[in-house]
SEBA-341261 format. One record per residue: residue number from 0; residue in one letter; x, y, z of N, C-alpha, C, O in turn. Coordinates in Angstrom, 2 decimals, always signed. Example, Ala and Ser with C-alpha at 12.3 -4.5 7.8 and 13.67 -1.06 7.14 Angstrom:
BEGIN
{node 0, "A", {+13.19, -5.69, +7.80}, {+12.30, -4.50, +7.80}, {+13.20, -3.30, +7.80}, {+14.24, -3.32, +8.46}}
{node 1, "S", {+12.85, -2.25, +7.08}, {+13.67, -1.06, +7.14}, {+12.90, +0.03, +7.87}, {+13.41, +1.14, +8.04}}
% end
This chain:
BEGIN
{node 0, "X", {-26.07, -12.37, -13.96}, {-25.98, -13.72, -14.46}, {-24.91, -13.84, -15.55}, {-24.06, -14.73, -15.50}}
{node 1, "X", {-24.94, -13.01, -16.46}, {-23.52, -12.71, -17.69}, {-22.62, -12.58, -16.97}, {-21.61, -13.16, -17.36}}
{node 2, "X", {-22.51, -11.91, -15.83}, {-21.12, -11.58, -15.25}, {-20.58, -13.28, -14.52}, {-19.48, -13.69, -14.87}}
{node 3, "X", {-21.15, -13.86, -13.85}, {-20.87, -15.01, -13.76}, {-20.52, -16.08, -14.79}, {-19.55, -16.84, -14.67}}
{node 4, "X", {-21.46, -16.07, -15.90}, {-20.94, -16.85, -16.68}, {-19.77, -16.77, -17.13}, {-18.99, -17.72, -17.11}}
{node 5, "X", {-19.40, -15.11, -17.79}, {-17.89, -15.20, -18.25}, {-16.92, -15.33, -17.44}, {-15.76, -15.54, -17.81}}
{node 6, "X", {-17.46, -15.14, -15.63}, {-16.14, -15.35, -15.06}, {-15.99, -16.48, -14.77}, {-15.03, -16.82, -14.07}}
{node 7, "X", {-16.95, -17.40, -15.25}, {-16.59, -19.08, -15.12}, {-15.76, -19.20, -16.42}, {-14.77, -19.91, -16.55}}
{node 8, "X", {-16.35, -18.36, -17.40}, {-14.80, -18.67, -18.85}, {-13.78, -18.13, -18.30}, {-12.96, -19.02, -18.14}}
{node 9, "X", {-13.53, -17.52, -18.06}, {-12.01, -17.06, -17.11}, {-11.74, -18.01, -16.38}, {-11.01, -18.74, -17.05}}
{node 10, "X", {-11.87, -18.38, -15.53}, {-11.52, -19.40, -14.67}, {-11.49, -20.89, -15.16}, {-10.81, -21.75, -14.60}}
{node 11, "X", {-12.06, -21.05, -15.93}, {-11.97, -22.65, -16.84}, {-10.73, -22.51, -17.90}, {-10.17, -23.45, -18.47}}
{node 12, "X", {-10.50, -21.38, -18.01}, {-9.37, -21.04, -19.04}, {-8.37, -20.81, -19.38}, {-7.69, -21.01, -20.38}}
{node 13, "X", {-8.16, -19.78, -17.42}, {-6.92, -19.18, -17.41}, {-6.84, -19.71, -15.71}, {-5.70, -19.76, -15.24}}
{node 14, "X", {-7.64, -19.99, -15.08}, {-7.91, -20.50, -13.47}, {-8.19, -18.83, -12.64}, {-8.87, -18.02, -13.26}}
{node 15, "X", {-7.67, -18.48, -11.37}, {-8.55, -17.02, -10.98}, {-7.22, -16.55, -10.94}, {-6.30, -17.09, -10.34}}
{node 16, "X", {-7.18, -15.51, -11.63}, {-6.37, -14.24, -11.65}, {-6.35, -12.73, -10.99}, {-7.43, -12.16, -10.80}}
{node 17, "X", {-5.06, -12.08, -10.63}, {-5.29, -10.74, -10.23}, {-5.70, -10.61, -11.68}, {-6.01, -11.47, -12.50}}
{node 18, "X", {-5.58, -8.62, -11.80}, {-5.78, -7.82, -12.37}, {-4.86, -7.90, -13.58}, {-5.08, -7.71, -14.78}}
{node 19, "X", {-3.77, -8.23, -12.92}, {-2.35, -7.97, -13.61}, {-2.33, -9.27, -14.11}, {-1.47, -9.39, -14.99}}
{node 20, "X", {-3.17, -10.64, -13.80}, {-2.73, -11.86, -14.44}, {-1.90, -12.36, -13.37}, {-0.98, -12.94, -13.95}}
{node 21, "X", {-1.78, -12.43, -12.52}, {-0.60, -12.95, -11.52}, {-2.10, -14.55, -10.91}, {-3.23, -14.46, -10.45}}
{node 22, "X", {-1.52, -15.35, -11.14}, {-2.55, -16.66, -10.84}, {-2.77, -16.19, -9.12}, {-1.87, -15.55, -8.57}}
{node 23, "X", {-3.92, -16.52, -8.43}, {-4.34, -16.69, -7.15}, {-5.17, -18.62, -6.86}, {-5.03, -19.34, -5.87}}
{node 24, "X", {-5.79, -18.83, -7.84}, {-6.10, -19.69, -8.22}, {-5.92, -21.16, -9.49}, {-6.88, -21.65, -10.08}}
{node 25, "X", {-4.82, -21.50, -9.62}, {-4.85, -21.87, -11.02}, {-5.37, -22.96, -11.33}, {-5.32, -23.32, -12.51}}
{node 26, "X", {-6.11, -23.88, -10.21}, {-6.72, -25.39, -11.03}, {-8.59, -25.25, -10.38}, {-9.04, -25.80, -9.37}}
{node 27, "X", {-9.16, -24.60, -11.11}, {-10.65, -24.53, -10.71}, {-10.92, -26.27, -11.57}, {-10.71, -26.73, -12.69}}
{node 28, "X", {-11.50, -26.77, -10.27}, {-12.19, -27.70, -10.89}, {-13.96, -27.89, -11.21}, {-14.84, -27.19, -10.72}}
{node 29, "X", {-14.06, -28.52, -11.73}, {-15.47, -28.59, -13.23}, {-16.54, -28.45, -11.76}, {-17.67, -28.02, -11.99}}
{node 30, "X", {-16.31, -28.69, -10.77}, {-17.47, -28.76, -9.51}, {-17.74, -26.78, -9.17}, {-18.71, -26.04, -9.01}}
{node 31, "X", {-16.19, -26.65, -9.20}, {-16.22, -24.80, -8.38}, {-16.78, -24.22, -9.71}, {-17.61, -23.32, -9.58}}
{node 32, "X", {-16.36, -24.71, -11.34}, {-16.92, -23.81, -12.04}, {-18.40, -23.67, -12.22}, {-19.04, -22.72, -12.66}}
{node 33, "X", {-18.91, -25.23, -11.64}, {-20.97, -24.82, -11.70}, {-20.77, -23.94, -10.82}, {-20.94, -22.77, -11.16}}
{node 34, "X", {-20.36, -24.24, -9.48}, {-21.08, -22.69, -8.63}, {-20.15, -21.40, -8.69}, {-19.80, -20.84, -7.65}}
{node 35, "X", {-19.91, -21.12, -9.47}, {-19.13, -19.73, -10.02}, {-20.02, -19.61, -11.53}, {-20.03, -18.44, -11.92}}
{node 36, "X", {-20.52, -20.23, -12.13}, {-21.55, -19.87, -13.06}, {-23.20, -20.04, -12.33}, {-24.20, -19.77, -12.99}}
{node 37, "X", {-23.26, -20.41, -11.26}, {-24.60, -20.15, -10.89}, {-25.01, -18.89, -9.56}, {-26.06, -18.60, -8.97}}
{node 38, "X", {-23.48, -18.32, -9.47}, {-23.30, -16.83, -9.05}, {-22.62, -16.86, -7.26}, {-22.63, -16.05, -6.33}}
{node 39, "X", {-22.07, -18.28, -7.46}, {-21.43, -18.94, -5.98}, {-19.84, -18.65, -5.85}, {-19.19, -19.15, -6.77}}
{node 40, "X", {-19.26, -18.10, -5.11}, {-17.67, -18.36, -5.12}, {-17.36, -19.44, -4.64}, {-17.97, -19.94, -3.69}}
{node 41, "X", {-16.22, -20.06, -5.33}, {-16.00, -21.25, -4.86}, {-15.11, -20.97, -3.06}, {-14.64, -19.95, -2.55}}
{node 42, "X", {-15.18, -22.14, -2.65}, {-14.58, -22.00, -1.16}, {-12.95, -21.53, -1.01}, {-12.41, -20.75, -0.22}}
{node 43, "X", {-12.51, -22.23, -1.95}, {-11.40, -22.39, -2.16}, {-10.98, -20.64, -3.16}, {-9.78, -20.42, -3.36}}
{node 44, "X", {-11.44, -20.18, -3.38}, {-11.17, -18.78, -3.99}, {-11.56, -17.69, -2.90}, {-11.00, -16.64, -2.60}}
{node 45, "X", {-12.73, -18.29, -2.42}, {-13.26, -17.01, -1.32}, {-11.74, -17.11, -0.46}, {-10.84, -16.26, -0.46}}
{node 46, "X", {-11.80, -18.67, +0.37}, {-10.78, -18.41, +1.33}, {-9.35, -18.26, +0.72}, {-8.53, -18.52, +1.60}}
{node 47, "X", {-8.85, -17.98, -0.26}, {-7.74, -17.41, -0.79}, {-7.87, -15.91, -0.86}, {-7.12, -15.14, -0.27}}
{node 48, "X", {-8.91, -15.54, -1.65}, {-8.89, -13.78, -1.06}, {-8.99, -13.36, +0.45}, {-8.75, -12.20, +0.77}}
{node 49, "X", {-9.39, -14.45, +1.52}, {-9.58, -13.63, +2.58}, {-8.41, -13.70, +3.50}, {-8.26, -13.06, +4.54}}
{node 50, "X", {-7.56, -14.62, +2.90}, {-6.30, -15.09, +3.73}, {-5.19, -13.77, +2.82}, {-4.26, -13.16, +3.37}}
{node 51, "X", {-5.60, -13.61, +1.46}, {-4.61, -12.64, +0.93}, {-5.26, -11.16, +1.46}, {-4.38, -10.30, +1.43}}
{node 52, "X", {-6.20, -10.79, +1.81}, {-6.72, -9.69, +2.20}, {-6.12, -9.72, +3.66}, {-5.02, -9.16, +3.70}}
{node 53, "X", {-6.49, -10.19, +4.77}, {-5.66, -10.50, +6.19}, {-4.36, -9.94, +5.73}, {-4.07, -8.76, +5.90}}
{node 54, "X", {-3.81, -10.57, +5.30}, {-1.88, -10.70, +4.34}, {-1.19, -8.95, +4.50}, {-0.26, -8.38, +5.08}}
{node 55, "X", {-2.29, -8.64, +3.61}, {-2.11, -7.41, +3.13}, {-2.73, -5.73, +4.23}, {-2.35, -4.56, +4.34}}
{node 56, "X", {-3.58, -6.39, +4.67}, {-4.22, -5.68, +5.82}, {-3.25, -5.53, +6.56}, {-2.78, -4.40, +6.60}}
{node 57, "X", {-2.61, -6.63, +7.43}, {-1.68, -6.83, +8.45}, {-0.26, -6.13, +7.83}, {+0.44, -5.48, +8.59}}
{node 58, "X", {+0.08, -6.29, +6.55}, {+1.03, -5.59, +5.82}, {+1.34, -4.36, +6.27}, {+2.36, -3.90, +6.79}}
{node 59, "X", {-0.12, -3.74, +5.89}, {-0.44, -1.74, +5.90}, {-0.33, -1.92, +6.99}, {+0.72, -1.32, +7.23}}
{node 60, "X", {-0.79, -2.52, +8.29}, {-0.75, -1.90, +9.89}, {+0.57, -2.06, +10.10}, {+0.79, -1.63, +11.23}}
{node 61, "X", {+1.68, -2.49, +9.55}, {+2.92, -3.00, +9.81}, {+3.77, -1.72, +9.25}, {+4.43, -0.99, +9.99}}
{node 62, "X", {+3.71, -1.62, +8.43}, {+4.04, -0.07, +7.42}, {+3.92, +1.02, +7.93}, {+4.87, +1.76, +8.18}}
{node 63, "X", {+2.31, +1.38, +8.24}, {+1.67, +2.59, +9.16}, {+2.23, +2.35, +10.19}, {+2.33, +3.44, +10.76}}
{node 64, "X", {+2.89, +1.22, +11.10}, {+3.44, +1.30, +12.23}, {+4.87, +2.41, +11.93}, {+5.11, +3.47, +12.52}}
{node 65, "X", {+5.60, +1.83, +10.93}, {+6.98, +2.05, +10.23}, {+7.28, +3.67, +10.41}, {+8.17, +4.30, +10.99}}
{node 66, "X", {+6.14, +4.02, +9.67}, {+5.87, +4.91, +8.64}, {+5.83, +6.17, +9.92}, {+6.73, +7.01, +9.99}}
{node 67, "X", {+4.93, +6.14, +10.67}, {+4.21, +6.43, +12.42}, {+5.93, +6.78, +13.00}, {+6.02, +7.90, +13.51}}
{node 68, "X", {+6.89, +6.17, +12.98}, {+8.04, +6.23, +13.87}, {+8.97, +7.03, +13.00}, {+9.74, +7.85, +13.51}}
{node 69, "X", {+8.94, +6.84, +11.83}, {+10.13, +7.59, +10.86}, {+9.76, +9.05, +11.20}, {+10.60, +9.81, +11.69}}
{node 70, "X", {+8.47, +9.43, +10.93}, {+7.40, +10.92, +11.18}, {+8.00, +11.47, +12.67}, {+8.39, +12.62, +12.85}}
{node 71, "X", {+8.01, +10.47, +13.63}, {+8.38, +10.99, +15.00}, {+9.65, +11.46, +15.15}, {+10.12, +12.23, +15.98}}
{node 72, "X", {+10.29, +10.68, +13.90}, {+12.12, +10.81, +14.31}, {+12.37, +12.34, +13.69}, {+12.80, +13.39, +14.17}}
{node 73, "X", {+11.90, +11.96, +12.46}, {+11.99, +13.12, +11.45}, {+11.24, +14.55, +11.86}, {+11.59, +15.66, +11.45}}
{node 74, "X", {+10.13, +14.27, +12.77}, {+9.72, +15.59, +13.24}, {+10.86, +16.43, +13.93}, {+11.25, +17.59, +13.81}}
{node 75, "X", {+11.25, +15.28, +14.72}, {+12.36, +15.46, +16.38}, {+13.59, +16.42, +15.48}, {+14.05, +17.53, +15.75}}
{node 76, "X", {+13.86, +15.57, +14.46}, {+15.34, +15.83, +13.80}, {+14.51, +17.67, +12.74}, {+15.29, +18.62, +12.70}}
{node 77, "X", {+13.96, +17.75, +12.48}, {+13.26, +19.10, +11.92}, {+13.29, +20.30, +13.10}, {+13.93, +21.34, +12.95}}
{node 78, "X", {+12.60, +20.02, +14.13}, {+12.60, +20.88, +15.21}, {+14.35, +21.12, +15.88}, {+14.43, +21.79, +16.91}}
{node 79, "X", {+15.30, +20.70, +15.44}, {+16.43, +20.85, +15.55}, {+17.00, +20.13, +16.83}, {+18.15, +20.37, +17.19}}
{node 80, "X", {+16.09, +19.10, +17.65}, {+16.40, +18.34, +18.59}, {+16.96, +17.05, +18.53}, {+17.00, +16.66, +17.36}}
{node 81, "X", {+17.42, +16.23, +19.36}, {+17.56, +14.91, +19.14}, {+16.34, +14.00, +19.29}, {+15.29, +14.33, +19.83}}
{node 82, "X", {+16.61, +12.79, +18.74}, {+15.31, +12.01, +18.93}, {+15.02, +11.73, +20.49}, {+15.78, +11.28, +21.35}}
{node 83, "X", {+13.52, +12.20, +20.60}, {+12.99, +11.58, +22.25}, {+13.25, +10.24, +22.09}, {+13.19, +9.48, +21.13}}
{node 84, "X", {+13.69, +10.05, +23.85}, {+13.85, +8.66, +24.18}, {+12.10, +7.88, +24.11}, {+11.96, +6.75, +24.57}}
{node 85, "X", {+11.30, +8.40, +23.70}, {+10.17, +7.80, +23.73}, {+10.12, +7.17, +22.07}, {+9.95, +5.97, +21.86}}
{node 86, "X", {+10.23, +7.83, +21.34}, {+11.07, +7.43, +20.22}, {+11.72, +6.49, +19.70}, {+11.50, +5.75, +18.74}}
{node 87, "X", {+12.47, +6.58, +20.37}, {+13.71, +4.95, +20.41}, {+13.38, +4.57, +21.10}, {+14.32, +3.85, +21.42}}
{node 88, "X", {+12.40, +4.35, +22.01}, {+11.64, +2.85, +22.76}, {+10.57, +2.46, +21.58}, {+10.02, +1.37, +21.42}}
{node 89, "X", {+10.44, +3.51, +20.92}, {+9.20, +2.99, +19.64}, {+9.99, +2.42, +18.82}, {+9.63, +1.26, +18.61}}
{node 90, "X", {+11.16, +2.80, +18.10}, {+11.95, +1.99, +17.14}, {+12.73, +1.12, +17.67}, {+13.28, +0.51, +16.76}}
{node 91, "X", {+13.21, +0.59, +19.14}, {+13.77, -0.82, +19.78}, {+12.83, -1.99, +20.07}, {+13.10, -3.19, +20.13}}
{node 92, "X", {+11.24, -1.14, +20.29}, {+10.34, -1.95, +19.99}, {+10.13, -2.68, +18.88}, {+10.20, -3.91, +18.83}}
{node 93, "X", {+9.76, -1.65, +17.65}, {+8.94, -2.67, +16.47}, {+10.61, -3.20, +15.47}, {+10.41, -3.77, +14.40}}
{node 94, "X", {+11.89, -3.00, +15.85}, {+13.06, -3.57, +15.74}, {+13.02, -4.73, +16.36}, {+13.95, -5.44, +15.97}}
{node 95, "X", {+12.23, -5.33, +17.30}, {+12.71, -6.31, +18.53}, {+11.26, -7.08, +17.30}, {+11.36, -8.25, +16.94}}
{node 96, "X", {+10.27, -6.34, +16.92}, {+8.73, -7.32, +16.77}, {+9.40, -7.68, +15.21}, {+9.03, -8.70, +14.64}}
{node 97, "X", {+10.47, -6.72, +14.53}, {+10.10, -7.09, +12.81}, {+11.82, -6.91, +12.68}, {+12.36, -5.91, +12.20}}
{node 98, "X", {+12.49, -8.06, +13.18}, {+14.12, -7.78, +13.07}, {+14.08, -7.81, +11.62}, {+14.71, -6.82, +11.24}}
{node 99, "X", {+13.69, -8.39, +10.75}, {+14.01, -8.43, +9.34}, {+13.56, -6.78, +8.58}, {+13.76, -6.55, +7.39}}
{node 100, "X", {+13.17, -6.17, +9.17}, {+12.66, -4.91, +8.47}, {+12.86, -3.73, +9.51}, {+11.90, -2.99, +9.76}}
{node 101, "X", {+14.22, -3.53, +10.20}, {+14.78, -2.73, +11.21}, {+14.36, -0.87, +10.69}, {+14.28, -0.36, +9.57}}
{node 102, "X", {+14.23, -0.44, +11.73}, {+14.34, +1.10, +11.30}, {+15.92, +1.24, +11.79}, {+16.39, +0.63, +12.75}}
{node 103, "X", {+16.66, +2.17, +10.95}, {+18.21, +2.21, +11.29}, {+18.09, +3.31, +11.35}, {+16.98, +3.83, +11.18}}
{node 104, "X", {+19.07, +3.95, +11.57}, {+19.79, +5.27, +11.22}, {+19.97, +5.70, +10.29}, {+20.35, +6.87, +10.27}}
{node 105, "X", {+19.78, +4.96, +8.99}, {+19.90, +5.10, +7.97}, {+18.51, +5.07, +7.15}, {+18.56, +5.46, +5.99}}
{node 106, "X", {+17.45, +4.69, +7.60}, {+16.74, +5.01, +6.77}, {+16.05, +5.95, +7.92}, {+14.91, +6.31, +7.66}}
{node 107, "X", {+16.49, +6.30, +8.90}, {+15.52, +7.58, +9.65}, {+15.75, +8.74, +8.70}, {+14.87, +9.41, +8.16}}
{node 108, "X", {+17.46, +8.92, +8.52}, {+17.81, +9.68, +7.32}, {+16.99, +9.81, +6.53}, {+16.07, +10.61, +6.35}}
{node 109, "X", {+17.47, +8.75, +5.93}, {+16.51, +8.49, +4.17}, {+15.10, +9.17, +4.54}, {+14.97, +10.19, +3.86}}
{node 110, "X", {+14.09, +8.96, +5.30}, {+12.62, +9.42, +5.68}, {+12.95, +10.44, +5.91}, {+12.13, +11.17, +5.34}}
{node 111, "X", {+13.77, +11.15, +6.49}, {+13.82, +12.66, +6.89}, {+14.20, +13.27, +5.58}, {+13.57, +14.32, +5.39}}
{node 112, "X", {+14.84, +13.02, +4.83}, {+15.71, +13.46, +3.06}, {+14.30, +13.57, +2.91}, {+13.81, +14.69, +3.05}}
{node 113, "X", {+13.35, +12.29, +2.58}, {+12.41, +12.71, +1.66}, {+11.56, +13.20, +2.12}, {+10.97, +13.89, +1.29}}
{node 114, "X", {+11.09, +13.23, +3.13}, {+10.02, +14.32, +3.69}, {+10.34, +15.43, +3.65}, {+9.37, +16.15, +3.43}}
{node 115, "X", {+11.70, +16.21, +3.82}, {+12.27, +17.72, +3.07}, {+11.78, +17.98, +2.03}, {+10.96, +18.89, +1.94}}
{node 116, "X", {+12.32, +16.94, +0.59}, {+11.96, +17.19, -0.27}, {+10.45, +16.78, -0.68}, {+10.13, +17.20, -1.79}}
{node 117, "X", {+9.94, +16.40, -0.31}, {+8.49, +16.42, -0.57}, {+7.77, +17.73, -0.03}, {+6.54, +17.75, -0.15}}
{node 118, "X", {+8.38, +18.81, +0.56}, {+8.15, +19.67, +1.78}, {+8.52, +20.59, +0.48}, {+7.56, +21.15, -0.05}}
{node 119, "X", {+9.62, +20.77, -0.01}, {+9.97, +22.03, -0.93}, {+9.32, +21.55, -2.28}, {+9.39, +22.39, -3.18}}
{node 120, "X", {+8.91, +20.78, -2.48}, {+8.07, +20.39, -3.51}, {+6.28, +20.79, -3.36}, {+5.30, +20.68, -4.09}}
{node 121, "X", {+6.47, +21.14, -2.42}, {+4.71, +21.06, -1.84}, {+4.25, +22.41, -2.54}, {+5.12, +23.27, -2.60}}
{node 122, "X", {+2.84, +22.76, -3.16}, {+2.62, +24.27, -3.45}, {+0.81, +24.26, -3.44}, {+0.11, +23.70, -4.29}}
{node 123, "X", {+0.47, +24.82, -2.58}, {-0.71, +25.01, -2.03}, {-1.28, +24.01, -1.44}, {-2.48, +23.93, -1.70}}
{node 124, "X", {-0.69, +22.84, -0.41}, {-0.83, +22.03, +0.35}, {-1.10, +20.96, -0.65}, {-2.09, +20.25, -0.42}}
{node 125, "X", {-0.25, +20.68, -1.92}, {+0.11, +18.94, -2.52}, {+1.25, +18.97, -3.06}, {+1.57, +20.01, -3.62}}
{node 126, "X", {+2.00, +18.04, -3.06}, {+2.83, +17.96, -4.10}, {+2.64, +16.68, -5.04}, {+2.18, +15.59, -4.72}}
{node 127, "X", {+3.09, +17.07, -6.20}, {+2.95, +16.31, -7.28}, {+4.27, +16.01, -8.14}, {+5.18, +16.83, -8.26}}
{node 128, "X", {+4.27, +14.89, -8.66}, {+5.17, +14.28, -9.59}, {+6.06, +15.67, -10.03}, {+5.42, +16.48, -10.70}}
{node 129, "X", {+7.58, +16.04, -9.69}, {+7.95, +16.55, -10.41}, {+8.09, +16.94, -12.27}, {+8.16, +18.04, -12.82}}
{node 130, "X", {+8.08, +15.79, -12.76}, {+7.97, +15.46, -14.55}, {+6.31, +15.89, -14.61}, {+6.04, +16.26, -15.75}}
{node 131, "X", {+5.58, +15.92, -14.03}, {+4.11, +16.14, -14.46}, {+4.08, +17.83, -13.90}, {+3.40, +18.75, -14.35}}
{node 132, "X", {+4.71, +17.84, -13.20}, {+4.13, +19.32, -12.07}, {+4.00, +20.41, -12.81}, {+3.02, +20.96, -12.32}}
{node 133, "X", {+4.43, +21.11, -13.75}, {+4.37, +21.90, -14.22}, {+3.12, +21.78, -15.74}, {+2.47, +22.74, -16.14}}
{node 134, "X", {+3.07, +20.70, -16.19}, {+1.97, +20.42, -16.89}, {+0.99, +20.42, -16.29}, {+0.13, +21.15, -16.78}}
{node 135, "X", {+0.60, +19.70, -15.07}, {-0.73, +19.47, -14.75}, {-0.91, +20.82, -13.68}, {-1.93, +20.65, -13.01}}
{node 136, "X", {-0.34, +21.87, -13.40}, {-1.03, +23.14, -12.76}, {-0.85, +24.11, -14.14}, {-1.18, +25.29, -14.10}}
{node 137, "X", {-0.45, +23.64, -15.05}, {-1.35, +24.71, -16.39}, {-2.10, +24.49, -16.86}, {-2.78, +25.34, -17.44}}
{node 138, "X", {-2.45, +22.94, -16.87}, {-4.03, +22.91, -17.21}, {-5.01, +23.32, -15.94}, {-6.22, +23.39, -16.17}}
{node 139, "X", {-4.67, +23.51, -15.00}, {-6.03, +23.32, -13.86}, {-6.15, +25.54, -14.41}, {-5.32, +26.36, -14.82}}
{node 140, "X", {-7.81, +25.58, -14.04}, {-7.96, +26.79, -14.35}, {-7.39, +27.73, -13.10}, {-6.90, +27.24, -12.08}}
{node 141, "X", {-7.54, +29.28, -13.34}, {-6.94, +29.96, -12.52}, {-7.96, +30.09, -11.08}, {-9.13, +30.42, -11.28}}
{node 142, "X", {-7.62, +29.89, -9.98}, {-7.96, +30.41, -8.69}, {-9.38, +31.43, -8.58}, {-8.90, +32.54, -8.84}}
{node 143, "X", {-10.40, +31.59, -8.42}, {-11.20, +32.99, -8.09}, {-11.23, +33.41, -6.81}, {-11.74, +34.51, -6.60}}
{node 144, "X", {-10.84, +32.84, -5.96}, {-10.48, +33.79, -4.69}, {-8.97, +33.38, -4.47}, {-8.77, +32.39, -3.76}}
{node 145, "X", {-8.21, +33.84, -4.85}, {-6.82, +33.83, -4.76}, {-6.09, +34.89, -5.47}, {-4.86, +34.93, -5.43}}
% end
């Protein structure tokens, strides 16, 4: 019941915010703030998170698609082969579905660069922040079966 109330002072005050303060909501009116103080989301906030959740969902499957084809190229190009033509029917595909966000030749590169170096960076199956790496495996204690 406290937790509702103050998030009706938030919202009467500042309207609904991310985390970071970035507005999602900015004009709650005096009707949404009773049922957001009597433990109700208003309609108009629910269906803004669920349309920004969709947003962002569909985002990651779009990415993981991305992400899925760079791995294939970059495997191909590791094993010292050229890319399978199965391959480049995967990147003429999601090129043809997302022209504004092309996989090129240039960033197959770029994904293959950094997956190397994330590869010689790796030490007992993680890698970590270079600037931290050496601090944070002297604090962790020593190994007992190693």
């Amino acid at each position: 019941f406290v937790r509702d109330i103050m998030k009706t002072g938030r919202y009467a005050a500042d309207g609904v915010e991310t985390w970071n303060g970035d507005p999602i909501v900015e004009d709650v009116n005096p009707w949404e703030l009773l049922l957001q103080a009597n433990g109700f989301t208003p309609a108009r906030v629910a269906e803004r998170y669920e349309i920004n959740n969709r947003l962002k969902n569909r985002e990651r499957k779009i990415m993981d698609e991305r992400k899925d084809i760079h791995k294939a190229a970059s495997d191909a190009i590791s094993a010292g082969g050229p890319i399978p033509e199965k391959v480049m029917d995967m990147v003429r595909d999601f090129n043809k579905r997302f022209p504004e966000y092309p996989i090129t030749g240039q960033t197959i590169k770029q994904s293959f660069r950094g997956r190397q170096r994330a590869k010689q960076r790796n030490e007992y199956g993680i890698s970590l922040n270079p600037k931290l790496n050496a601090r944070l495996r002297s604090e962790v204690t020593l190994p007992v079966y190693n």
